[in-house]
N, C-alpha and C positions, 0 to 999 in steps of 0.2 A: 504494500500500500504506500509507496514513495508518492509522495505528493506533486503531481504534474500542473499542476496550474498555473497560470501565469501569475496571475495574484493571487494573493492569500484571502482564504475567507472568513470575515471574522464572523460570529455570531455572539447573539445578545442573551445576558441574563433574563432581562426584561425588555421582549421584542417593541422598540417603538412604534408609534403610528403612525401612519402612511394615509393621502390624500391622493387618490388615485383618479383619471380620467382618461379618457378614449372614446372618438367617434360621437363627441356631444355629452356622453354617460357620465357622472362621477361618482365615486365610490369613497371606501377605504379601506384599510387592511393594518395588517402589522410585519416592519420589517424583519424579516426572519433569519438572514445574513446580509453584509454587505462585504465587497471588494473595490478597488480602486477599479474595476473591470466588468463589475455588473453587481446585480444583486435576486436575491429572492423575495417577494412575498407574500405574502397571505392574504388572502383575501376571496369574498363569497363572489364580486365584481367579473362578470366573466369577461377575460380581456383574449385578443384575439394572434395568433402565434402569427410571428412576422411581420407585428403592425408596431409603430410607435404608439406610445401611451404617455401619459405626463404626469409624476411622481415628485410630490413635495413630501419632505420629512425635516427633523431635527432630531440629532441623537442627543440626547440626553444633556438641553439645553444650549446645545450650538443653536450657529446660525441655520435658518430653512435652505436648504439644500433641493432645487427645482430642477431634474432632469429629465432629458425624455430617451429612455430606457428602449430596447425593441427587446420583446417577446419573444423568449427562443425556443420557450414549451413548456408544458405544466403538466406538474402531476394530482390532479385533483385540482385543491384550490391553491393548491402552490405553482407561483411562475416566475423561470426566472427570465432574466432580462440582461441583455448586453448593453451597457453605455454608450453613448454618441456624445462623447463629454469632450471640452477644451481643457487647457492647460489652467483653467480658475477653478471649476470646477472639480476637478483631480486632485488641484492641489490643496481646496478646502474638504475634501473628504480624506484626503492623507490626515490634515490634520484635527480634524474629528473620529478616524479610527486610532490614531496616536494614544489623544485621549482617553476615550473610553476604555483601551487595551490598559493605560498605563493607572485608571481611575478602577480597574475591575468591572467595569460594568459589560464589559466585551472580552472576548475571548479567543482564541488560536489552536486549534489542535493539528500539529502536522506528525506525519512516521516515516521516519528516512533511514536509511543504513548509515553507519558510522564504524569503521574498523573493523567490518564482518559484522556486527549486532545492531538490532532494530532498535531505533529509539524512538519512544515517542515523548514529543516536548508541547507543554500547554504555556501560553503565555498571555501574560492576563490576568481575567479573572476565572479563577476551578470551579465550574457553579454546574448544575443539574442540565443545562443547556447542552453541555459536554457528551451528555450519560449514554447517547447512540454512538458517538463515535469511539469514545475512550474504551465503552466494551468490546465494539467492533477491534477495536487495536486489541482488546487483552485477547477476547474469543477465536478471531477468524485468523488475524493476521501475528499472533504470535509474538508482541513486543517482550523483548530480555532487559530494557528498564525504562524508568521514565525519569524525566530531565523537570523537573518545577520549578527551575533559578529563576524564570520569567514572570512568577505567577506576583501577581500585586494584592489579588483577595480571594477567600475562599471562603464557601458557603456549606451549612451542614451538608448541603447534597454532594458537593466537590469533595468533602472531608471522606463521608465514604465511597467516592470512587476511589479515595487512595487507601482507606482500609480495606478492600475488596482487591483492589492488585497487589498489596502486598501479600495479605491474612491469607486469600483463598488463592491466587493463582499466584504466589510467590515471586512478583516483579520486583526488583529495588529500585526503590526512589534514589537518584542523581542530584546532590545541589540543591535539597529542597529551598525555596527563598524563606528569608524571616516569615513569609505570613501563614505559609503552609507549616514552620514549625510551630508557630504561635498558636495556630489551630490546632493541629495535632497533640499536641502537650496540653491543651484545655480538654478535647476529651478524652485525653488519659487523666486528667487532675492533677498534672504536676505543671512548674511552670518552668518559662524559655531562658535558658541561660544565657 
């Protein structure tokens, strides 16, 4: 499961909301991931694959962020969408995923090889948003540890995604960051040295 993408895709603790339009229609949803490269999201608005649409958001008190996204297919009421973005808009979502990554409120999971072994590294915040992929990494694709130097905040449900690859599938945590020990050592009862 090496991560091919061009951009990384971050996803959200608490998926924002989204103002959605197409073909006269307007709607809304909630953002489910974003990239410098596209995004996904949610919404009951049936929008139409291969059409522009026009999507207003604000992650977690930026500025409204107004793109118009193409449809490149959906599964249910999930769709995602490719950017037709310039070098302003790029560059205020770089630094609106900056933030949110470096505030926890947004999140990273990628699994790449490193010296013969899988690693998988979260960056961000470890929160329940996680819990398909990071299983997907313990279950299908077989990670030998996990790297958390990145992580900025951690949520009871992050907490045991990492008692669950340790306890039950025996993965070693790499570099956990101060917040995942700070966590960790509150539900054991002792504290962080």
């Amino acid at each position: 499961m090496k991560e091919q993408r061009r951009h990384q895709r971050v996803r959200f603790g608490v998926p924002p909301q989204v103002r959605l339009g197409q073909s006269g229609v307007a709607g809304t949803g909630q953002l489910e991931n974003l990239s410098l490269g596209g995004l996904v999201v949610r919404t009951d608005m049936p929008l139409k694959v291969g059409e522009v649409f026009g999507c207003e958001f604000s992650v977690f008190g930026s500025v409204v962020i107004d793109v118009s996204p193409v449809v490149m297919g959906h599964v249910g009421n999930m769709y995602s969408a490719r950017f037709q973005v310039g070098p302003i808009n790029e560059s205020i979502i770089e630094h609106v995923l900056a933030h949110a990554l470096s505030s926890g409120k947004a999140s990273v999971l990628t699994v790449n090889e490193s010296q013969g072994r899988r690693v998988m590294r979260v960056t961000g915040g470890l929160n329940g948003c996680l819990r398909n992929d990071f299983m997907h990494g313990l279950n299908k694709v077989g990670v030998d540890e996990i790297d958390l130097s990145g992580v900025t905040d951690v949520d009871p449900a992050g907490a045991e995604l990492c008692r669950v690859a340790t306890e039950v599938h025996r993965v070693g945590i790499v570099s956990p960051s101060f917040h995942v020990k700070e966590k960790m050592a509150a539900i054991a009862g002792r504290s962080v040295a």
